[in-house]
C-alpha positions as CSV (number, residue, x, y, z in Angstrom):
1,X,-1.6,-9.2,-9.0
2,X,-2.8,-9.6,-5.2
3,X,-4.2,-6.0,-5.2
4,X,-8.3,-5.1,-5.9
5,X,-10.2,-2.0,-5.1
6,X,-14.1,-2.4,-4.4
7,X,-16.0,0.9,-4.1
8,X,-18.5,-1.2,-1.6
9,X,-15.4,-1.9,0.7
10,X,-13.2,0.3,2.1
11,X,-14.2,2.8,1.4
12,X,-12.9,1.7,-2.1
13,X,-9.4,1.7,-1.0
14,X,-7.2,-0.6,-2.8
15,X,-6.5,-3.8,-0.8
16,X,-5.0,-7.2,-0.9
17,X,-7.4,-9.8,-2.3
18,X,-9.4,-11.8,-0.1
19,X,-7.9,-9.9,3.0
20,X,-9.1,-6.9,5.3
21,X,-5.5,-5.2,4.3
22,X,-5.2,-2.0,2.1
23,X,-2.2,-0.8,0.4
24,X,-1.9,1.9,2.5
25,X,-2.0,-0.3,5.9
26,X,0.7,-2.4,4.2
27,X,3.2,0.7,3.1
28,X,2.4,2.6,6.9
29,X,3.3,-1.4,8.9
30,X,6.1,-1.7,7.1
31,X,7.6,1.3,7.3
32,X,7.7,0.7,11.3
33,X,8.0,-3.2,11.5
34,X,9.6,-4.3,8.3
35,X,8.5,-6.9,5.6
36,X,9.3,-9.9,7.4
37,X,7.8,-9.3,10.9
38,X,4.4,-7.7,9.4
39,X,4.4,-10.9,7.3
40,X,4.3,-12.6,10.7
41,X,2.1,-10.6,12.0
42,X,-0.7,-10.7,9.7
43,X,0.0,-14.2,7.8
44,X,0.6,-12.8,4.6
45,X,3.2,-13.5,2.4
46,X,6.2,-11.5,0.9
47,X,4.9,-11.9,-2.7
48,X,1.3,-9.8,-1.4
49,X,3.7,-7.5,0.2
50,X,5.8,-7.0,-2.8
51,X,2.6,-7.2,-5.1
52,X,1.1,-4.2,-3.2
53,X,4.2,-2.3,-3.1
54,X,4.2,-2.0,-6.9
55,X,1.0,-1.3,-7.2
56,X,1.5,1.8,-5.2
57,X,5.2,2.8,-6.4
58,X,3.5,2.6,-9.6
59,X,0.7,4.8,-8.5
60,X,-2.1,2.1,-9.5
61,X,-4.3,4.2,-7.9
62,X,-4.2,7.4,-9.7
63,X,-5.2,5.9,-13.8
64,X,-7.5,3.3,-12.4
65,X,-9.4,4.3,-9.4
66,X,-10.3,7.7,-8.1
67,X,-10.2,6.9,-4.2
68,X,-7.1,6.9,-2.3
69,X,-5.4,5.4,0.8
70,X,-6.0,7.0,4.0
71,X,-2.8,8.5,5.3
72,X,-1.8,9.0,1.8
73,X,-0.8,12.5,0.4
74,X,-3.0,11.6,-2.8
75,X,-6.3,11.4,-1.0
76,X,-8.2,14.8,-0.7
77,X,-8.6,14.2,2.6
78,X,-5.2,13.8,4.2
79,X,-3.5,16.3,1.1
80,X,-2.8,19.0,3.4
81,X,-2.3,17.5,6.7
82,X,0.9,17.5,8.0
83,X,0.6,13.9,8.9
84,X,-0.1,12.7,5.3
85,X,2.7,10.8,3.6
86,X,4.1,10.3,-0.4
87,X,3.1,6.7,0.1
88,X,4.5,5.6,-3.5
89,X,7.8,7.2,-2.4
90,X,7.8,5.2,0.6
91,X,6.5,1.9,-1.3
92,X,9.5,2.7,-4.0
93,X,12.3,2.5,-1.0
94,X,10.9,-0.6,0.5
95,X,10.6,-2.3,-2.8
96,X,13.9,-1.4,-4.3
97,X,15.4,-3.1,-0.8
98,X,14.0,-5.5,-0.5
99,X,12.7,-6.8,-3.7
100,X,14.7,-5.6,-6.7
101,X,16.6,-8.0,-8.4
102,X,20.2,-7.3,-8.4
């Protein structure tokens, strides 16, 4: 798994390993670039990509870690804000299109 959570980093958001990347930076790109282009953009590959998706569909965050992605609808924070998003809902679509098997 590509995904680590570091209360000294972040804030102690979960994040790709060895990279300045959360989950939740990774679920918002994609959602407005695509898999492939934020690939390109940040020199990752699609196995990180796919690797933090499930991690979040699979709500990682929630048994394991008590500190949550900003933007997310889980964090405290953001709960209530209309700008907050169901970012396992949104990892969940992604994944399923572009990394079930069929």
């Amino acid at each position: 798994m590509s995904v680590i959570h570091n209360i000294n980093y972040r804030n102690g958001q979960s994040r790709l390993v060895g990279r300045d990347i959360t989950v939740g930076m990774v679920v918002r790109q994609i959602a407005s670039d695509g898999v492939d282009t934020f690939c390109e953009n940040k020199e990752i590959s699609r196995r990180e990509v796919r690797d933090a998706l499930k991690y979040c569909m699979n709500e990682g965050c929630v048994p394991a870690f008590a500190t949550f992605c900003e933007g997310c609808r889980k964090n405290p924070n953001y709960s209530r804000k209309e700008s907050a998003e169901n970012f396992w809902e949104v990892a969940r679509n992604f994944y399923d299109k572009e990394f079930q098997e069929k």
